[in-house]
C-alpha positions as CSV (number, residue, x, y, z in Angstrom):
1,X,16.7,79.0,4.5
2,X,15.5,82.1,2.4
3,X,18.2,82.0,0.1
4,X,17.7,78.6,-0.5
5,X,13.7,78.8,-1.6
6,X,15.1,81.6,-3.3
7,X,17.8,79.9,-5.2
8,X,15.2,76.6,-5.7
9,X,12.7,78.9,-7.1
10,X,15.3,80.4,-9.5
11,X,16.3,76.7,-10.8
12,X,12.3,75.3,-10.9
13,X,12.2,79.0,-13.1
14,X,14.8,78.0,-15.2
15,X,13.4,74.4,-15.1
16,X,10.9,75.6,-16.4
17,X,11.9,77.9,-19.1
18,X,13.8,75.2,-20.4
19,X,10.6,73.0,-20.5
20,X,8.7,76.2,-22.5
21,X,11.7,76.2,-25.0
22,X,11.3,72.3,-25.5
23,X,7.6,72.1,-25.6
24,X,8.3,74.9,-28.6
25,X,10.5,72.9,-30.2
26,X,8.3,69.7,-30.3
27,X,5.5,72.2,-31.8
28,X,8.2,73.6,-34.5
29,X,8.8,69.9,-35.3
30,X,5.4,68.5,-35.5
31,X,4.4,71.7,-38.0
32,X,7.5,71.0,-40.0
33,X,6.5,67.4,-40.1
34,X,3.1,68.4,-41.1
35,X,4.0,70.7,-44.0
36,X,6.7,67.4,-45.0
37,X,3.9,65.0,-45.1
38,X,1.7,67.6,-47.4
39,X,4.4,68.2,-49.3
40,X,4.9,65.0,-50.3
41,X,1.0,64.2,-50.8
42,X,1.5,67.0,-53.2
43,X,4.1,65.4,-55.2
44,X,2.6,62.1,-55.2
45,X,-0.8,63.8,-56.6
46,X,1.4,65.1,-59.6
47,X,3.2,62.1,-60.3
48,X,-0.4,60.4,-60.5
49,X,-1.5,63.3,-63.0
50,X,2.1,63.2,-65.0
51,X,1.1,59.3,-65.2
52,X,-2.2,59.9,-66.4
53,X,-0.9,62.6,-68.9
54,X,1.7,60.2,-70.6
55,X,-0.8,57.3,-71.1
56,X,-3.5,60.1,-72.8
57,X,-0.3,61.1,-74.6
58,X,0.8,57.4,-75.7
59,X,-3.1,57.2,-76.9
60,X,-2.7,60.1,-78.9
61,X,1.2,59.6,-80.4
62,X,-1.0,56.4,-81.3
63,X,-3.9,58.0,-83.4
64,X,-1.7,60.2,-85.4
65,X,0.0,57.0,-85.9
66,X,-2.9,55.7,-87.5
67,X,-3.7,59.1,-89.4
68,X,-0.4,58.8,-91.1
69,X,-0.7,55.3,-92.3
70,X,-4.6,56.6,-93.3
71,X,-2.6,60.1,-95.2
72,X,-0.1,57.8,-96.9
73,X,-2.7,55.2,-98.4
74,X,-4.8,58.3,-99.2
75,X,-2.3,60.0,-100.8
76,X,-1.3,56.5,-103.1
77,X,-4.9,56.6,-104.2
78,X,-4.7,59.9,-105.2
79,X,-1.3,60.2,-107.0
80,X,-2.7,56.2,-109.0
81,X,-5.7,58.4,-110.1
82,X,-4.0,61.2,-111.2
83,X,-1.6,58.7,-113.1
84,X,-4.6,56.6,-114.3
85,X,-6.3,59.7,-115.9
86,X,-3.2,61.3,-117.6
87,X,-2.7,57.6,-119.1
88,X,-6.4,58.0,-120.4
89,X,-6.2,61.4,-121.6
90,X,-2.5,60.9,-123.3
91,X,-4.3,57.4,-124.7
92,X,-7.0,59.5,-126.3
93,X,-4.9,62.3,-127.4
94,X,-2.4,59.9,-129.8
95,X,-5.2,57.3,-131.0
């Protein structure tokens, strides 16, 4: 009868180590879990702030549109007054 408390308590031991080992499994898993989930919070908070770059960058790419087309017409005025008063000065030279 000994031996065979002796060999139960060796199998509840076992048992039981077994149980320790799967309980720290579980606990691996949940952390694991855990860091997966903040992980991927993380890359979901960039792809918001990626977003949010591209439409201030759209915004800009838009102004400097705007600048251009402002340069160019600037620039038409300019060269037509430049051409306007080497017209005038030419005109008074010859007459």
């Amino acid at each position: 009868m000994a031996a065979s408390r002796e060999t139960q308590t060796q199998r509840l031991d076992r048992i039981e180590e077994k149980i320790d080992k799967l309980s720290d499994a579980m606990i691996s898993l949940a952390r694991a879990e855990e860091k997966l989930i903040a992980i991927e919070k993380n890359n979901h908070a960039n792809y918001d702030r990626m977003n949010r770059f591209s439409q201030k960058l759209d915004a800009i790419e838009e102004k400097v549109n705007d600048n251009a087309r402002t340069i160019n017409v600037i620039t038409k005025m300019f060269w037509l007054v430049i051409g306007a008063a080497t017209v005038a000065v030419v005109s008074q030279y010859f007459m």
